[in-house]
VOGU-3710 file (C-alpha; in Angstrom, 3 decimals, decimal comma):
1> xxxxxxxxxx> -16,143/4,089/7,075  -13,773/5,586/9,658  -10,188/4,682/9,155  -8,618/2,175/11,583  -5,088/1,480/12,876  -3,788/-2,261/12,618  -0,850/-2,842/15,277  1,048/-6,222/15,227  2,359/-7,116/18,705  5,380/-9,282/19,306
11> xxxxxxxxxx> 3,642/-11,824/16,689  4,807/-15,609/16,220  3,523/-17,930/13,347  5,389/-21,535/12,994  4,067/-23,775/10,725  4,077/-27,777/11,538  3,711/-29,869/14,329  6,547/-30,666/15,926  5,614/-32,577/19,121  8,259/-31,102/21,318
21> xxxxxxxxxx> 8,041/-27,790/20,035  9,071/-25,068/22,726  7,722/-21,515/21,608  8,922/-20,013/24,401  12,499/-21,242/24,442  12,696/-20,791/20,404  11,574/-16,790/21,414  13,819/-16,704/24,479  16,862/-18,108/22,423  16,145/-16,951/19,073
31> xxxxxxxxxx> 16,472/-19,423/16,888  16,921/-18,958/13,229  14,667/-20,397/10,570  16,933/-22,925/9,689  17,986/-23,824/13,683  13,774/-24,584/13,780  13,557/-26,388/10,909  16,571/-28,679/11,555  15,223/-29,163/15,782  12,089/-29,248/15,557
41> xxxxxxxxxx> 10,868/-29,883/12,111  8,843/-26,138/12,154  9,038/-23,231/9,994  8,655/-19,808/11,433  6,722/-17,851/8,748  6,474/-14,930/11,080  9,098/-14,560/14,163  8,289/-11,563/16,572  6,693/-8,906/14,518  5,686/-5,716/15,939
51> xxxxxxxxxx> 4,616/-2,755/14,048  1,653/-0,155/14,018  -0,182/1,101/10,715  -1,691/4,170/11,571  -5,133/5,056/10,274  -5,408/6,244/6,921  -1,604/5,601/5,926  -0,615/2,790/3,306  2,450/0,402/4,947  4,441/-1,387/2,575
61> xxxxxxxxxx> 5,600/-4,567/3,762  8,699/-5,854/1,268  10,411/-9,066/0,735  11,451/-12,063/-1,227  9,363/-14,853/-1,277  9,266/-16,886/1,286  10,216/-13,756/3,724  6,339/-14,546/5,523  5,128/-10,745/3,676  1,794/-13,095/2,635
71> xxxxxxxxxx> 1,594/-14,877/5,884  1,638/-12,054/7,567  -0,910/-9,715/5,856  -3,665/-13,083/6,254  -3,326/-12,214/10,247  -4,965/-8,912/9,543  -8,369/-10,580/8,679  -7,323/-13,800/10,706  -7,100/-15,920/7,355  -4,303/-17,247/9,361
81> xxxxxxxxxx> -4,191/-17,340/13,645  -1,213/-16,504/15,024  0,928/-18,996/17,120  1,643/-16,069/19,894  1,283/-12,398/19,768  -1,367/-10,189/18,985  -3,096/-8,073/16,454  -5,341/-5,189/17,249  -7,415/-4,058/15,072  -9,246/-0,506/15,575
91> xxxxxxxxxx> -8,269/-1,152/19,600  -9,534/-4,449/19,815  -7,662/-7,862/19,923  -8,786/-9,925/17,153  -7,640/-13,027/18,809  -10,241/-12,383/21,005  -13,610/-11,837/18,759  -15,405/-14,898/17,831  -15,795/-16,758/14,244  -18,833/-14,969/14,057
101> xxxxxxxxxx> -17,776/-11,126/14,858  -14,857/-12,058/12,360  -17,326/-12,798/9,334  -18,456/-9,603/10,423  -15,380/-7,202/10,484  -14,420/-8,974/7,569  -17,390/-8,357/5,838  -17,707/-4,560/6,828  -14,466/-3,938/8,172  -11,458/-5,057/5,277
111> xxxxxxxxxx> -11,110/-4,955/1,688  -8,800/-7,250/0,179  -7,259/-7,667/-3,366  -4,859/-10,370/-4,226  -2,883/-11,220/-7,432  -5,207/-13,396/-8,525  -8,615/-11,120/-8,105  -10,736/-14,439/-8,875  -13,830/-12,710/-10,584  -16,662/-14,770/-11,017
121> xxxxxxxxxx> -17,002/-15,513/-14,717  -20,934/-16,116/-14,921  -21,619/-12,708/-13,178  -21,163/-9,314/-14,810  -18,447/-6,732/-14,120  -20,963/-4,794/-11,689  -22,262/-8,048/-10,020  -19,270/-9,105/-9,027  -18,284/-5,489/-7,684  -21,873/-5,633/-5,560
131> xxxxxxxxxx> -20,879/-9,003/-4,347  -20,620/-8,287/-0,466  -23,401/-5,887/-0,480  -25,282/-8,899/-1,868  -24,241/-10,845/0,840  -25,033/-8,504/3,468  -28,794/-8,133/1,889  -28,183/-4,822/-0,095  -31,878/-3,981/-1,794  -30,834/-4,291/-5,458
141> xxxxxxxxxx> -31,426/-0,581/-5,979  -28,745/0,510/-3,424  -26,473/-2,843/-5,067  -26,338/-1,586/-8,428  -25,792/2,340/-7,352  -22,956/1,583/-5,264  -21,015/-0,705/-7,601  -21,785/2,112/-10,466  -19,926/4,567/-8,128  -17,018/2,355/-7,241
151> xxxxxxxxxx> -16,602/1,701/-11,227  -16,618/5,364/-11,697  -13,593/5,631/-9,055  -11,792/3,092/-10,784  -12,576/4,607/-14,394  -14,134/2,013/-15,558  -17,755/4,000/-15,840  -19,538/1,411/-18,086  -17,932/-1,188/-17,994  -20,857/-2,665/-15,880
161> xxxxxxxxxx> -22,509/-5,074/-17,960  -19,258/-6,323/-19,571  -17,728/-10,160/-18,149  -14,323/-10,597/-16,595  -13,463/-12,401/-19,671  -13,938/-9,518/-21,735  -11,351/-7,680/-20,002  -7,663/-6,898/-19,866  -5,703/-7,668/-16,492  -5,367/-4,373/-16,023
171> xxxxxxxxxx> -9,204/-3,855/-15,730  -9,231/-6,968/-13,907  -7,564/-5,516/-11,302  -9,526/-2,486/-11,477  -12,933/-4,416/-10,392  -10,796/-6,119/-7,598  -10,288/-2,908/-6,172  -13,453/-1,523/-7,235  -15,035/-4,861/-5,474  -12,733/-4,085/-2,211
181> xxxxxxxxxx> -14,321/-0,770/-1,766  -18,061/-1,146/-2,753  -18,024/-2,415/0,941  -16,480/0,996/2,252  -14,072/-0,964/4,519  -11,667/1,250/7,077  -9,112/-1,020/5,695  -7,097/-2,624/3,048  -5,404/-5,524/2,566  -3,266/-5,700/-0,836
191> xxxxxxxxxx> -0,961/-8,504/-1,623  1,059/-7,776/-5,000  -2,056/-6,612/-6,969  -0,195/-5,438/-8,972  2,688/-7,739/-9,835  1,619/-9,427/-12,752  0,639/-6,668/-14,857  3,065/-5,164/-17,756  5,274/-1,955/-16,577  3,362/0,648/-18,094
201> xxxxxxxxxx> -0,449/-0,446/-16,863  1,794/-1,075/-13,333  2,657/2,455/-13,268  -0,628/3,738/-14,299  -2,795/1,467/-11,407  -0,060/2,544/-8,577  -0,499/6,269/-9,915  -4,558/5,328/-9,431  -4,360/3,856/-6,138  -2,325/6,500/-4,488
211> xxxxxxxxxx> -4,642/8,829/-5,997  -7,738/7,340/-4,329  -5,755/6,059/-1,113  -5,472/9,778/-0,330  -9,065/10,602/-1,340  -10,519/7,769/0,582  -8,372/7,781/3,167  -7,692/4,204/4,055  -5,666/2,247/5,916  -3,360/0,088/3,751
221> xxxxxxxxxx> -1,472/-3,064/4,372  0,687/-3,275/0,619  2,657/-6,361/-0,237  4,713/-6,299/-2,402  8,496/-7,241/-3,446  9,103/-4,136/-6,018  10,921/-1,968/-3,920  10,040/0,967/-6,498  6,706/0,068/-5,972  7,077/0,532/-2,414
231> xxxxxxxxxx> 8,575/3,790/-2,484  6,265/4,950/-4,811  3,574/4,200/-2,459  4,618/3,839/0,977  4,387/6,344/3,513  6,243/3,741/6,024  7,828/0,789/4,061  8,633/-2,781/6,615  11,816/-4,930/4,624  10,789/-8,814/5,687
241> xxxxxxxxxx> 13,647/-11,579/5,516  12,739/-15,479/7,407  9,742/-14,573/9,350  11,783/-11,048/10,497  11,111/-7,163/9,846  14,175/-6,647/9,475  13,633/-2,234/9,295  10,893/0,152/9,257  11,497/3,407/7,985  10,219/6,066/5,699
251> xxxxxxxxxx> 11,353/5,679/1,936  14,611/7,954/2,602  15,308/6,020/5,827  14,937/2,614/4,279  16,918/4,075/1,072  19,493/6,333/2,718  20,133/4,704/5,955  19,543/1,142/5,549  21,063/-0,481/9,343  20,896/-4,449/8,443
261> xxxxxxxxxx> 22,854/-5,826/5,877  20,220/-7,537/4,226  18,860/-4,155/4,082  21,595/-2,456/2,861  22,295/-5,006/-0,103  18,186/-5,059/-1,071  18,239/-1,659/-1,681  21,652/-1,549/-3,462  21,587/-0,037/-6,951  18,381/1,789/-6,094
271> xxxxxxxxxx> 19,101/5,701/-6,621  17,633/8,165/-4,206  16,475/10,483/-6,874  13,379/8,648/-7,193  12,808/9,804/-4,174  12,086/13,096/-5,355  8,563/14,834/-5,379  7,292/17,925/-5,945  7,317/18,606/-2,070  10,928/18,167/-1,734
281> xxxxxxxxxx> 12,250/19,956/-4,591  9,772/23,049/-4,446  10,605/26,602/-3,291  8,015/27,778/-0,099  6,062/30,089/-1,550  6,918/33,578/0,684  10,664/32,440/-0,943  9,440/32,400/-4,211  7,583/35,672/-3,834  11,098/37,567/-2,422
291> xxxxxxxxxx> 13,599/35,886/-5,569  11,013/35,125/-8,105  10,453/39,297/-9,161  6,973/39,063/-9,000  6,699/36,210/-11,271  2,698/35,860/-12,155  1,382/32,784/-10,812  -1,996/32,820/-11,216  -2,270/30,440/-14,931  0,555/28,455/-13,208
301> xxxxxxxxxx> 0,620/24,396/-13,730  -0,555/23,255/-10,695  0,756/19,944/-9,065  0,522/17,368/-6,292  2,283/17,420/-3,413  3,622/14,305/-4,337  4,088/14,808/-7,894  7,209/12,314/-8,501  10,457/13,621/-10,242  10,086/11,760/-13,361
311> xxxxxxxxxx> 6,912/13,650/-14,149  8,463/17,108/-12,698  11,282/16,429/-15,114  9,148/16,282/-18,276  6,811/18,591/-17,316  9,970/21,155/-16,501  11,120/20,392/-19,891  7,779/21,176/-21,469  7,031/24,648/-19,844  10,377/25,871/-19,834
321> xxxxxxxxxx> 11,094/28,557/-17,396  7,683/29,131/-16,473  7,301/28,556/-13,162  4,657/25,510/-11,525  2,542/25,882/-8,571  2,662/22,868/-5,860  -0,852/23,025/-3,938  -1,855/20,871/-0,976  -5,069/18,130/-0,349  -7,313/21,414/-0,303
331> xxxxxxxxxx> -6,028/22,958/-3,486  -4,453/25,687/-1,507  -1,219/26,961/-3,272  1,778/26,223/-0,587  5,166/26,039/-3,206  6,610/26,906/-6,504  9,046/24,841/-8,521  11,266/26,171/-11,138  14,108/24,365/-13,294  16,843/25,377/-10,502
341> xxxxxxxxxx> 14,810/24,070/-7,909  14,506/20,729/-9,683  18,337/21,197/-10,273  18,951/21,929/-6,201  16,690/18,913/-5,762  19,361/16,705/-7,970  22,386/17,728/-6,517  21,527/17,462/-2,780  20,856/14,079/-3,698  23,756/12,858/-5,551
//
């Protein structure tokens, strides 16, 4: 399915019922989470959000908990309905559709994987991947094709007739996602999948999803509270504090030029290096041609665009001074990194 953008507009969610609650004066006057909670006995999980995932990109929204990250990603598929605001979804206000057309575009429409991926334990590993398309009627033919495909994406070719008890949380989350697609939704919603796996199966299921994000192509709401995570992952990341998006930026922005102070002590400590990739650190390749002295390139490494530094590093270290080949989505050679290029890379950082 076709991409879709999600835009949040001005939104507003405030938990409780406070009998002389004034939205419009606690907007006009904005009150802080505490001020509500002391007046009026409310708690703003979301104050005035606006923001606009474009199709196809994956938005990290970051935050402690308690910042309304959760809250806010449940609007999407209208889990939760917002006190004021709006959310439109592919050009259309949700707020708008009935409970019926929301089954629907939740159905076809969204993925979502949670922490806690809550497989069904009596039904098999590819059951519980077919489960919408059992839901929407799927012949069992078509059921068990698709989810075969989806566990191929995922690497977990067959694993099908396996049970979720039978698996490691790492796999677990695997069929989540492999579950989320097997409906081919336009988007994703993904709140700390990843968060309660060890580092090193982490690192390995962010490397996965990025890889099939940009395959796919979907649109991707990410929560999560790892700010590594988010900068591995992000193309936009949103930093959440009371209810508030605080700042919206790109990786370097949110790194390099944090402008709230929140901001600017969340992301203290965090080195800008890892904000290194291939694409950054790489030589055009005209440039190459005219300093490299006709360097062969043709049995070249070749690498991602957004091959991260820790990997350029070791892989540096392994091939010496051979040069490596940075090629685009279509395989199309468009850079070449060497050592010093790497070492440029460094030093315009520090």
């Amino acid at each position: 399915m076709k991409a879709h953008s999600v835009e949040f507009k001005d939104v507003w969610k405030v938990f409780g019922t406070g009998s002389k609650l004034d939205l419009a004066s606690v907007q006009r006057n904005d009150l802080s989470k505490a001020a509500l909670l002391e007046k009026y006995g409310c708690v703003a999980a979301v104050a005035g959000v606006s923001f606009k995932v474009e199709a196809g990109e994956i938005f990290c929204v970051m935050g402690l908990s308690g910042s309304g990250k959760s809250t806010l990603v449940r609007h999407v598929n209208r889990l939760i309905k917002p006190s004021s605001g709006q959310i439109i979804v592919g050009g259309e206000d949700i707020n708008q559709k009935s409970e019926n057309e929301m089954r629907e575009l939740r159905a076809r429409t969204m993925g979502m994987v949670f922490q806690n991926v809550a497989l069904l334990p009596h039904r098999t590993v590819r059951d519980n991947v077919a489960l919408s398309l059992e839901l929407r009627k799927a012949s069992v033919r078509q059921r068990r094709e698709i989810a075969e495909e989806k566990l191929e994406l995922v690497q977990l070719a067959g694993w099908g007739d396996r049970y979720p008890d039978q698996l490691s949380g790492g796999m677990k989350q695997r069929v989540g996602l492999a579950r989320a697609l097997a409906a081919d939704p336009a988007i994703l919603l993904m709140d700390e999948p990843f968060s309660a796996l060890d580092p090193l199966i982490r690192r390995e299921l962010q490397d996965q999803f990025k890889a099939l994000s940009t395959k796919l192509g979907k649109t991707t709401l990410f929560i999560t509270h790892d700010l590594d995570e988010a900068v591995r992952l992000g193309h936009h990341i949103g930093v959440m504090k009371d209810g508030k998006m605080l700042q919206i930026g790109s990786a370097d922005e949110i790194l390099g030029s944090p402008n709230d102070p929140y901001v600017e002590k969340f992301v203290q400590g965090s080195s800008r290096l890892k904000l290194l990739k291939a694409e950054t650190v790489m030589l055009p390749l005209e440039e190459f041609r005219t300093v490299g002295q006709g360097q062969p390139l043709a049995d070249a490494p070749r690498l991602r665009l957004d091959t991260p530094i820790e990997e350029l590093l070791g892989l540096s270290n392994r091939h010496g001074n051979t040069p490596m080949v940075v090629v685009d989505d279509g395989g199309a050679d468009v850079g070449v990194i060497t050592a010093s290029s790497i070492l440029r890379g460094v030093h315009e950082r520090l």
